[in-house]
C-alpha positions, 0 to 999 in steps of 0.5 A: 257027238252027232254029225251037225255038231261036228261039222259046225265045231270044225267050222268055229276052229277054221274061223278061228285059224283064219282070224287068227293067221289074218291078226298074225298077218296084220302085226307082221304087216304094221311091223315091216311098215315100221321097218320100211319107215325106219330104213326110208330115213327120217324127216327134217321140216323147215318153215321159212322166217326171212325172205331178202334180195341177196345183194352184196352191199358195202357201207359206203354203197362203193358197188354202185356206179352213182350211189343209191337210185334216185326216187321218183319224186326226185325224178319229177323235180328234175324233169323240165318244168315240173311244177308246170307238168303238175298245174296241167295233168294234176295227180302226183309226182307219178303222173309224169310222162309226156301226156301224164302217163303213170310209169307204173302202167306205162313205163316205156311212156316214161322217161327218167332225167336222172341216169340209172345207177348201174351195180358195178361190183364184180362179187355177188351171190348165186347160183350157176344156173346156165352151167357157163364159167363165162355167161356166154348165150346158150338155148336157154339164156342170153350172154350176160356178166357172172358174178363171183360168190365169195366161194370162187364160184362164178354165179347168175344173178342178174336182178341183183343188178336192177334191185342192188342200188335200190336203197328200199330192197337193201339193208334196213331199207323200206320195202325190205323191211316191211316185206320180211315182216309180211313173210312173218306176219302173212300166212299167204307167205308160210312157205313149208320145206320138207326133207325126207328120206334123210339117214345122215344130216352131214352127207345123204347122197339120196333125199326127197325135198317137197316144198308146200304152203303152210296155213299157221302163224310163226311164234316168238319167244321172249327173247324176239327169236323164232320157236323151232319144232312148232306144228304147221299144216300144209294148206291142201287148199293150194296144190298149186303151190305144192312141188317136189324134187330129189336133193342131196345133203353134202357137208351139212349143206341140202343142194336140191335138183331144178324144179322146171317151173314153181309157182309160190304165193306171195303178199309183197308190200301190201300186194298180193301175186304169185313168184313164178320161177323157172329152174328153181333150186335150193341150198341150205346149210342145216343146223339143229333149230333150222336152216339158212341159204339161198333159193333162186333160179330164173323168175319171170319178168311179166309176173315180177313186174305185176308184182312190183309195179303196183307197189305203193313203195316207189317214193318211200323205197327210192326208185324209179318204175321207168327205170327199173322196168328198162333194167329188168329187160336190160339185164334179164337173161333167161329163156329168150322168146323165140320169136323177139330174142327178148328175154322172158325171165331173169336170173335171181338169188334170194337170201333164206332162213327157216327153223325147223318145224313139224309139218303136219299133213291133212288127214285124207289123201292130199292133192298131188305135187307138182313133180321136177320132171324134164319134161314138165311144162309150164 
């Protein structure tokens, strides 16, 4: 064999071992991607179903000093000489201020005849966001009045006391019902939750919660029940909405850290905004098919009035703009500007449901998530 072939065959056998110490390497690299998967834990993915007020309400409406608010066409015929009013300014019963102000637009133009029904219950549902037992002020929040859940605990949740004698946001009410048919019907309002690095369902110390806007539509079965482990895409269209935190599972129960400042679509009554949250958290009982619980934390006063104050649902959900405008900032206890003391934000609780599903993310390398950082600005 002449020198030429020589070289060239030990050439072809080198090639050959590398290729082959490569293809080794390749299998060995899929196998520890497969083991690092396995021993990150497995995944659990939510879509939320239903989304309420939790409001603690009773038959007889007793946790309410006066009963149910009083719409504003109530307001209207109590005022002095409606009819008057209506010959000169024209409009509707919603143009009633003293020069035919709208109390949507101008709420502080507006006064009520009729006294605001103020929720005298001591019992409620929430989350103990200033870490008070008492509600006194601290750098963050005003002093307000707790509440106590069920459990003993003493929580935050003060629109509960502007919206829990409302007879649209409480049970079978207008605007509650209609809502949670937008929250099934809209994919603006496809909330995603999804949890991983989970090695035990009952108690995981250690977990990652991302929360993102879907883009899919809910399924029913035959029965009206929601279909669990359907596929749902993460709108990658909307990093905005994307968020992430650490959360941990104790006794069934996903109990999440504060994300500083969320952001989350929403189409309410035919309205379509955003939910602006500070301190958003999440606790939710697991179970095999989904989730129930609650999301809360501190919302936005200027956000949640934009979101409100256009809604056609004032006359068929009961309430007065004028008044809840002023309760909103009566009760808000959250985040006072510094240079008015005045509160911006306004503690909260709503009632969650989900079911699991598949999330299914975008092929190509996703925009990146809002992290919970202490130090993430708004």
């Amino acid at each position: 064999m002449s020198g030429k072939r020589i070289r060239r065959h030990r050439l072809v056998r080198a090639l050959l071992y590398a290729s082959s110490l490569i293809l080794l390497g390749a299998v060995i690299g899929v196998e520890a991607d497969d083991a690092t998967s396995s021993e990150s834990g497995e995944t659990i993915g939510l879509v939320l179903t239903d989304w309420r007020y939790a409001l603690y309400q009773t038959p007889g409406v007793e946790e309410c000093s006066l009963g149910l608010q009083k719409g504003a066409v109530e307001q209207f015929k109590a005022q002095d000489d409606p009819l008057g009013h209506f010959k000169k300014f024209g409009g509707t019963f919603e143009t009633r201020g003293l020069n035919g102000e709208d109390p949507n637009f101008s709420p502080m133009l507006v006064t009520d005849p009729l006294p605001f029904s103020e929720l005298k219950t001591k019992v409620g549902f929430g989350f103990n966001l200033d870490g008070t037992s008492d509600g006194r002020a601290t750098p963050t929040t005003l002093a307000h009045d707790k509440f106590v859940s069920p459990d003993g605990e003493r929580v935050d949740n003060q629109l509960a006391r502007v919206v829990g004698c409302i007879q649209g946001w409480r049970k079978t009410g207008f605007m509650a019902e209609f809502y949670a048919k937008e929250v099934e019907t809209s994919p603006i309002n496809r909330h995603l939750i999804e949890i991983t690095g989970v090695h035990d369902e009952q108690n995981d110390p250690d977990v990652e919660v991302f929360i993102y806007k879907g883009r899919d539509r809910l399924v029913r079965n035959a029965s009206g029940s929601f279909i669990a482990f359907m596929s749902h895409r993460i709108d990658e269209r909307f990093p905005q909405f994307m968020l992430k935190t650490h959360g941990k599972i104790v006794d069934g129960v996903l109990i999440t850290d504060p994300i500083p400042f969320a952001r989350l679509p929403l189409v309410q009554i035919q309205m379509t905004g955003e939910r602006d949250i500070r301190d958003l958290r999440l606790r939710l009982k697991l179970t095999p098919t989904g989730a129930d619980g609650l999301l809360g934390g501190y919302e936005q006063l200027d956000s949640w009035w934009n979101n409100h104050s256009k809604s056609p649902g004032s006359d068929p959900g009961m309430y007065s703009p004028a008044g809840i405008y002023r309760a909103l900032y009566r009760y808000g206890d959250g985040y006072p500007d510094p240079a008015t003391g005045k509160p911006t934000a306004i503690s909260v609780a709503y009632q969650v449901s989900a079911v699991r599903a598949l999330i299914v993310h975008p092929a190509h390398q996703a925009p990146g998530v809002v992290v919970a950082r202490a130090d993430q600005k708004q």
